[in-house]
C-alpha positions as CSV (number, residue, x, y, z in Angstrom):
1,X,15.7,-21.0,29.1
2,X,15.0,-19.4,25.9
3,X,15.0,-21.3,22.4
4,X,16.4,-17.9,20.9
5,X,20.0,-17.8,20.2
6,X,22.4,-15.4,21.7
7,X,22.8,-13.1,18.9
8,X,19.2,-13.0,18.6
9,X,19.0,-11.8,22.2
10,X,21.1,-9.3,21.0
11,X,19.5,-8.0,18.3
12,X,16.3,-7.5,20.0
13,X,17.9,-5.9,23.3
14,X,19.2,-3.6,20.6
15,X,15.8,-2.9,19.2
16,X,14.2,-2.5,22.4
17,X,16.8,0.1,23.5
18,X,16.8,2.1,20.1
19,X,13.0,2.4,21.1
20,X,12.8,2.6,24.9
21,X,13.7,7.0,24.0
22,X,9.6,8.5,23.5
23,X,11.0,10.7,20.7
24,X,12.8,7.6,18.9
25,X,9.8,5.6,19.2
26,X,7.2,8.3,18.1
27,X,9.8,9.1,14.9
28,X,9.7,5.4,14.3
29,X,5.7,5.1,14.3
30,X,5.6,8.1,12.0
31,X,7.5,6.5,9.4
32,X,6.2,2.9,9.6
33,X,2.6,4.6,8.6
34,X,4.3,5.6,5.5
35,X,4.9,1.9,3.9
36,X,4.2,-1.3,5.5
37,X,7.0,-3.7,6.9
38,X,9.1,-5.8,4.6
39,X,9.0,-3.2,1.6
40,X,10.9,-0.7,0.6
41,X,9.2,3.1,-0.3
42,X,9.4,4.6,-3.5
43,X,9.9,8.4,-2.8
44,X,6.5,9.4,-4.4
45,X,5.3,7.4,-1.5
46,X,6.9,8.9,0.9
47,X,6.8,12.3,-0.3
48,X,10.2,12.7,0.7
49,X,10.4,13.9,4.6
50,X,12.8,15.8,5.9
51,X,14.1,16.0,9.0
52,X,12.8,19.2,10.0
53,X,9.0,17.6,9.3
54,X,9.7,14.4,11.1
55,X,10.2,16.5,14.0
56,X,7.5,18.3,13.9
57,X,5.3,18.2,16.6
58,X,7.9,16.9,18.9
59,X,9.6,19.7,20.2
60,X,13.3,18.8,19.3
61,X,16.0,19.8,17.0
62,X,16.3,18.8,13.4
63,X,20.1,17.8,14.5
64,X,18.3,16.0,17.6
65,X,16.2,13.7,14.9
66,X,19.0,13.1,13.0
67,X,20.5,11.2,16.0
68,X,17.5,9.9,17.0
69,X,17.9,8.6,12.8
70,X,20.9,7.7,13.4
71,X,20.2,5.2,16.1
72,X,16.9,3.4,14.7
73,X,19.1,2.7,11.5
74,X,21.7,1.6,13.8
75,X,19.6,-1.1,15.5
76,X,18.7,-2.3,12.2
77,X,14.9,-0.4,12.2
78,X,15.3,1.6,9.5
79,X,16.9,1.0,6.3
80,X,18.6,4.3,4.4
């Protein structure tokens, strides 16, 4: 039995689907390198990325990454 409430099951079956997709997962390790957890970055850290750049490499759609966007922020990974 786990010592995990129920809406903490929830939250991470949530995370774990947002990144079972490869492309939502390899969008999510790009922008983790760009500030550590737990901190918010200034946009001079960042150097502003756009959606066309994060997909870059990936061989999808700039409308494609902005679901994929869509869905990490959803499941609580990303913070806009």
């Amino acid at each position: 039995m786990s010592n995990y409430p129920i809406e903490e099951v929830h939250r991470f079956a949530e995370i774990f689907k947002a990144l079972s997709n490869p492309h939502r997962l390899n969008i999510f390790l790009r922008l983790v390198t760009c500030c550590p957890p737990g901190t918010r970055c200034s946009p001079d850290a960042m150097a502003r990325q756009c959606v066309g750049d994060l997909g870059k490499g990936l061989g999808i759609d700039p409308s494609t990454v902005s679901h994929h966007l869509k869905e990490l922020r959803r499941s609580g990974l990303l913070r806009m």
